[in-house]
Each structure stands twice: as structure tokens, then as C-alpha cells.
N, C-alpha and C positions, 0 to 999 in steps of 0.2 A: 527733390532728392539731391543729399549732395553726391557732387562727382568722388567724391572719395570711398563713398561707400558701394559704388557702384563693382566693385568682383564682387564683393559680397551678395551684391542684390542679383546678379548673373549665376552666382553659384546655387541661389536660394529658388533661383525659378522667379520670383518678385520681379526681374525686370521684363521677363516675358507676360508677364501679367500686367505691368505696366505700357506697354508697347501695345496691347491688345486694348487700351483704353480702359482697365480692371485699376484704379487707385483709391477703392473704398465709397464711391461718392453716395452707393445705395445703403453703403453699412454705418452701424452705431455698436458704441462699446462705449463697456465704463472701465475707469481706474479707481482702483480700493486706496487709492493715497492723497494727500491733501492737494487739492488742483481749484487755484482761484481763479474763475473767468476777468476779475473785476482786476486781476495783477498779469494777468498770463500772456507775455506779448511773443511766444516764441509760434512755430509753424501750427497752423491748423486750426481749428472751428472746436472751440471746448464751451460744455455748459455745466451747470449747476443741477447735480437730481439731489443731494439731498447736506442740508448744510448742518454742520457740526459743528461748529463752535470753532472750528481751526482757521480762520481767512486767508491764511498766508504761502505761496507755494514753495515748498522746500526745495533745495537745491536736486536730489535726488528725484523728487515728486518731476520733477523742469525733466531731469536728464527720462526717466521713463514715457513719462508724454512724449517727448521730442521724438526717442527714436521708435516708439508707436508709428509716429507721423512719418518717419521716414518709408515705411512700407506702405501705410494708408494715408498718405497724403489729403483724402478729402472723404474722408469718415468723420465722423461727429465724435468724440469723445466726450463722455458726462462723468464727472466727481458723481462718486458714490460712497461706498464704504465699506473696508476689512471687518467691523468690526465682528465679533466671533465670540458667546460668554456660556454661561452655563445657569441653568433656570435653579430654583430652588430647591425641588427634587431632584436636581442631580443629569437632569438629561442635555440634552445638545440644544441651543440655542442661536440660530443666526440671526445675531442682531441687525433688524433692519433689513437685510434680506427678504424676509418672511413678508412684512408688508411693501416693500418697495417691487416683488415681482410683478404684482397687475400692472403698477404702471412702465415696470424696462420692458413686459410686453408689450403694450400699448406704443412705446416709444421706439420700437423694432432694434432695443440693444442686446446681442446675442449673443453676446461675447465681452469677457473680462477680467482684468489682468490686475496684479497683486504680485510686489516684488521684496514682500515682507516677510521674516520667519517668526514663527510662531511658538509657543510650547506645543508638546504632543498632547492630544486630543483621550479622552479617555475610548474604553471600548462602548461605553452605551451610544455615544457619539456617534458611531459611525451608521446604525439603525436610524437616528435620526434624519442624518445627510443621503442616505436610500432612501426614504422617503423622501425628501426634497428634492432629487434628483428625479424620482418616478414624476413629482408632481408639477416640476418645471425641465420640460426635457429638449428646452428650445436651449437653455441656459447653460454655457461654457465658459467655467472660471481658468485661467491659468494662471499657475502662484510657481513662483521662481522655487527651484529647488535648495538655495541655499551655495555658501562657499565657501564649507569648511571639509572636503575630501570628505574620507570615510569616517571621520570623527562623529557627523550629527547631522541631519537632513530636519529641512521644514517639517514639522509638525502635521503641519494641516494637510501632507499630501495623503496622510492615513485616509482624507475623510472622503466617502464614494462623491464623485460627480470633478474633485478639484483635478485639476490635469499638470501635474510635474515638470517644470520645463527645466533639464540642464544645460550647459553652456559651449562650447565649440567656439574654436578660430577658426577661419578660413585660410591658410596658409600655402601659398602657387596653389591655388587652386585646388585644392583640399583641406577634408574636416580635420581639425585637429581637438580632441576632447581637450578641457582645459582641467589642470590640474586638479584645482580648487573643487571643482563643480561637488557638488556632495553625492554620495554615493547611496542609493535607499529603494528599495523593488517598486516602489511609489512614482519613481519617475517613470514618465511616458515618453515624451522626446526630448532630444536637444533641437537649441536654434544656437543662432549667432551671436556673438557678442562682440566688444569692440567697435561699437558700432559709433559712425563720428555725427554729430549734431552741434548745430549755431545755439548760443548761450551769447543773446547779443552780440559782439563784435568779434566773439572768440569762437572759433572751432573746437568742440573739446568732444572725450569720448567714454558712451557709456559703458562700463565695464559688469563683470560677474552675470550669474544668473540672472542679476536687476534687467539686466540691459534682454538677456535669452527671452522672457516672459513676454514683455511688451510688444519682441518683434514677432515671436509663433504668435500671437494676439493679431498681432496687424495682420501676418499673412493669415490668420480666420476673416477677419474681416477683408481683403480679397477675394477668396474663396466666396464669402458670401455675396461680396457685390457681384460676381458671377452668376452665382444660382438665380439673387432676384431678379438681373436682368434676365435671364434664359428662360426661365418658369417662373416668376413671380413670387415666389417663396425662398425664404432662405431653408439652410438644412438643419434638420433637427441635431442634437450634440451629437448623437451615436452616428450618424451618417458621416458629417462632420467627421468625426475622431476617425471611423472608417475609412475616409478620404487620405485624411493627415496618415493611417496605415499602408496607403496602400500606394503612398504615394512617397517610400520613407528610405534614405539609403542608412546599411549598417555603418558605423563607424569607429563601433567597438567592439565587442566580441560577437558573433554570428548571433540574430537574433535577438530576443528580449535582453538587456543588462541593466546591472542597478549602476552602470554610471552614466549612459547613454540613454536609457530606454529602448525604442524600437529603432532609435536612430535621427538622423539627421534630416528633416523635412524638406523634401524639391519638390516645388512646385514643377508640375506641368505645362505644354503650351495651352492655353484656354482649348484651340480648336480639336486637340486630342482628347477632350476628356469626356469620357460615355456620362451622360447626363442622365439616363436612365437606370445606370447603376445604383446611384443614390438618392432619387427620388420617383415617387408614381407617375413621371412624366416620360412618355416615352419618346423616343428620339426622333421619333419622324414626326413629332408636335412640336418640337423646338426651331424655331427660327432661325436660321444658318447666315442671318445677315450680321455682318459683322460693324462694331459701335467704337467710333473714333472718337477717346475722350478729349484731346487738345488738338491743335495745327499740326504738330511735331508728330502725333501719332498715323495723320493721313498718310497713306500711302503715297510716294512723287509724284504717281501718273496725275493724283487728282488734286494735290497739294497747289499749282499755279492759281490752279481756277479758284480753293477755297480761301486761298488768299486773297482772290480778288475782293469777292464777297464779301469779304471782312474789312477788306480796306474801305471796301464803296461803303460799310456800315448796312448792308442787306443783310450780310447774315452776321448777328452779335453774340460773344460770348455770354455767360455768367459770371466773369471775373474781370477786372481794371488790367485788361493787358499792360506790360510794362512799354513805356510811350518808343521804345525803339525795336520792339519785337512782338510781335504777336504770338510766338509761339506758345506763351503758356497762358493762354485764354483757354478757358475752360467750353468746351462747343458738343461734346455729343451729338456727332452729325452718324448717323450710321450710309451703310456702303452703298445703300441704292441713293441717297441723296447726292451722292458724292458723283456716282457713275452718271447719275440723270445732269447735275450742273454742268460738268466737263463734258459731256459730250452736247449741252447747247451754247457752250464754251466756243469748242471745234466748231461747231455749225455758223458761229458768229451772231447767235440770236439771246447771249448771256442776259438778262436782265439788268444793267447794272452800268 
């Protein structure tokens, strides 16, 4: 994460989800835009689900991956595909969609993001997309809502199951809608935008709806690395969007608006949030111990001791710490590990 973006991610609730060890590592999402693994040297873990002919990652394609990655740092991101047509008789057709869902299920991607606008969709269309929605209900697209004010909105947000994302700054510490954002009943939330990401040597920033889409995306996938860790499932779209309601501040006119949606999404601290509200798990099944995903996340008391352990090379990350800091070694230690070392730490019978 960089330090710049850091109000934003305080504002968004992201950093509390961060701090609680929640940075994507259980979640998987795809991006509807051309994203080469074979060329992609910016942050995070991308692969290949389904190839098109395009090899090359667009500048734009760079800036929506990146600031994905800024919320979900260690989520898997898979190239997929927008593409969207119409069959012969006239009806709805998601190209690629239709056969790539057995395998984004298989592959546990739950979520994904589209910062493209489209032409508007006919009406037979949208029967088609309720069906698809009935038939894959794990499955949450979110497509940028577009950045031409009240002029013209994305097309595709007509169609059931795609989720509306419009755009907001963070300004002292408040939403500020952005002008541009397009205006359409289709939108569901805003997110952030402005958001800054490394482009090789350069800090630059992604802007418009493009930039809104990817980060409500990332903070889904949060969300989700939450649920599989708590109950072993992620949430279905409707719980999900549920969550994203209910967990939403206004920041335009009281309620539903076609320039905002329901409003501005904040996350929660993980340890407030009724887990039995949106899934058949109930809260006295959920396990209350809490999962430290790097050094930096340990709490002080126990951070000397887990230090140690890493130094002696007892206990080892998942990732090449960098050779003067250990802090961002990836370790998933949860809190009785931590309480049980440090106190045979204290005792002087440390292993190590």
C-alpha cells in the first residue's frame, strides 16, 4: 500500500481491514480488460483465465489492476473478459461468460471488475442477465459507471446482476461526489477514486469511475477474505451487496440517488461485524481468534518475540522479506500462536 493513499484507505474502512490481517490472500477476482501476466511487472499475483488475442497490457488496463491491488494486495487477479454480443435471434449473449463460469467457480473468483462503457443493452437483454444472475449467484461484476455527468451512463448497468460503481474524492476527510461521475437509477455505490499507484519508477494516479470500480472490487474481495477465513465460504452476491448496504454512508441526497447510489461504502472493523447476519453460520460457531497477516500487524506485546522466531528462521514467512526489515513477510500467525510463544518467551524456554 502506498503511504499516499493511506486517508483514503482510513476513510474507506480498507485500512482497518488491513490492520486486522484482511489484504485479499483468501480472495480471487477477475478484470474484463486486457491484463498480460507474461508483460505485468506492477504489484500483485495476476494470471491468465482466458486468452484473446490481445497480449499486450494497456496503460489504463496497468492503472485498474494496480489500484485493485492497492486494497487487495494479495488476491489473485485473473484476465478475463467484457466481452458482451447478441445471438442471432436477437437475445442476450455473454460471450465467454456463459462457458467460463464452471471454471471462475472452481477457481473461487467472486468478484469482478470492468471499467469500460458500453452501448445500452436492449430490453430482451435484461431477462437474459436474470437468468444468469439466478444461475450464477456466487458471481459479482462491477462496471464503472461512466464520466460524462448527466449526459449518458454505461449501458450495461441496465443489465440485472452488474453492480454500478460511481466515483467520489476523499477531501479533509470527506466524500466529495465527483462531478463527472454519470448520473443513471443503475448506480448502486460510489467508491474512491484518485487513487495513487507505482507505474515503474513513477507514482501516478488513477482517475474517474475506471479507478471507483476496481477499488469497490478490491474492497469485495476483502470482505471476502474475511468470510472464508470466519466460515469457510465466501458470500453469496445478494449477502454481499447486502453487506456493501448496510454498511454504506449517504453522500448525496438522503437515500437511493442516480448520482451516488446508496452512497459511499465503509468498511467496518472486522471484529464488529455479526457474521450470522449474512450467512447460516451462527456466531457462537465462529472462531474469535484473531489472524495476523504480516509482523507489522502483530500486536507489540507479542511482536519482540515474533521477531525473534523469524530471525532465528523458526518461524518463516511466504514471501522474500525485504533483506532490512522483516515487516512485510507475509506469516499468518493467529493470536493463540502468538500468546503461547511470548509467554515461553517470558518463561526463558523460547525455542530458538
Amino acid at each position: 500500500m502506498l503511504e499516499q493513499n493511506r486517508p483514503i484507505h482510513e476513510f474507506t474502512g480498507v485500512a482497518r481491514f488491513h490492520a486486522a490481517g484482511y489484504t485479499g490472500s483468501r480472495a480471487r477476482a477477475a478484470t474484463g480488460e486486457v491484463l498480460d501476466p507474461a508483460d505485468w511487472d506492477g504489484p500483485g499475483h495476476v494470471e491468465t483465465l482466458v486468452q484473446d488475442g490481445k497480449k499486450s497490457t494497456g496503460s489504463h488496463s496497468r492503472m485498474t489492476a494496480s489500484v485493485f491491488f492497492e486494497v487487495a494486495p494479495d488476491a489473485i487477479l485473473y484476465r478475463a473478459s467484457n466481452n458482451v454480443g447478441r445471438n442471432s435471434d436477437g437475445t442476450y449473449n455473454f460471450v465467454l461468460y456463459d462457458t467460463l463460469m464452471p471454471e471462475m467457480e472452481r477457481l473461487g473468483i467472486t468478484q469482478m471488475f470492468t471499467s469500460r462503457s458500453t452501448s445500452a443493452p436492449g430490453g430482451n437483454e435484461r431477462a437474459r442477465a436474470e437468468q444468469f444472475v439466478e444461475e450464477n449467484d456466487w458471481f459479482i461484476p462491477f462496471w464503472s459507471a461512466g464520466n460524462d455527468g448527466d449526459d449518458k451512463a454505461n449501458g450495461k448497468l441496465k443489465l440485472a446482476g452488474n453492480v454500478g460503481v460511481a466515483a467520489y474524492s476523499v477531501v479533509n476527510g470527506k466524500a466529495v461526489p465527483k462531478h463527472y461521475s454519470s448520473e443513471s437509477e443503475y448506480v448502486d455505490f460510489a467508491a474512491p477514486t484518485d487513487i495513487k499507484y507505482r507505474d515503474g519508477s513513477q507514482i501516478r494516479s488513477g482517475t474517474g469511475t475506471s479507478a471507483a470500480a476496481p477499488y469497490l472490487c478490491g474492497m469485495a474481495a476483502l470482505v471476502q477474505d474475511f468470510f472464508i477465513d470466519r466460515t469457510g465460504h465466501p458470500l453469496k452476491r445478494e449477502a454481499l451487496l447486502r453487506f456493501f448496504a448496510d454498511h454504506c454512508m449517504d453522500i448525496g441526497d438522503p437515500g437511493q440517488d442516480d448520482k451516488t447510489g446508496a452512497g459511499a461504502v465503509i468498511l467496518p472493523d472486522p471484529s464488529e461485524i455479526d457474521i450470522g447476519k449474512y450467512t447460516d453460520v451462527k456466531q457462537e460457531e465462529v472462531s474469535d481468534v484473531a489472524t495476523y497477516h504480516t509482523l507489522g500487524d502483530v500486536p507489540t506485546s507479542y511482536r519482540p518475540t515474533i521477531r525473534k522466531l523469524m530471525e532465528a528462521g523458526v518461524l518463516q514467512g511466504h514471501s522474500d522479506p525485504d533483506p532490512d526489515s522483516l515487516e512485510d513477510n507475509v506469516l499468518d500467525v493467529d493470536e493463540t500462536y502468538c500468546r503461547v510463544m511470548t509467554t515461553l518467551d517470558r518463561m526463558g524456554v523460547l525455542p530458538c
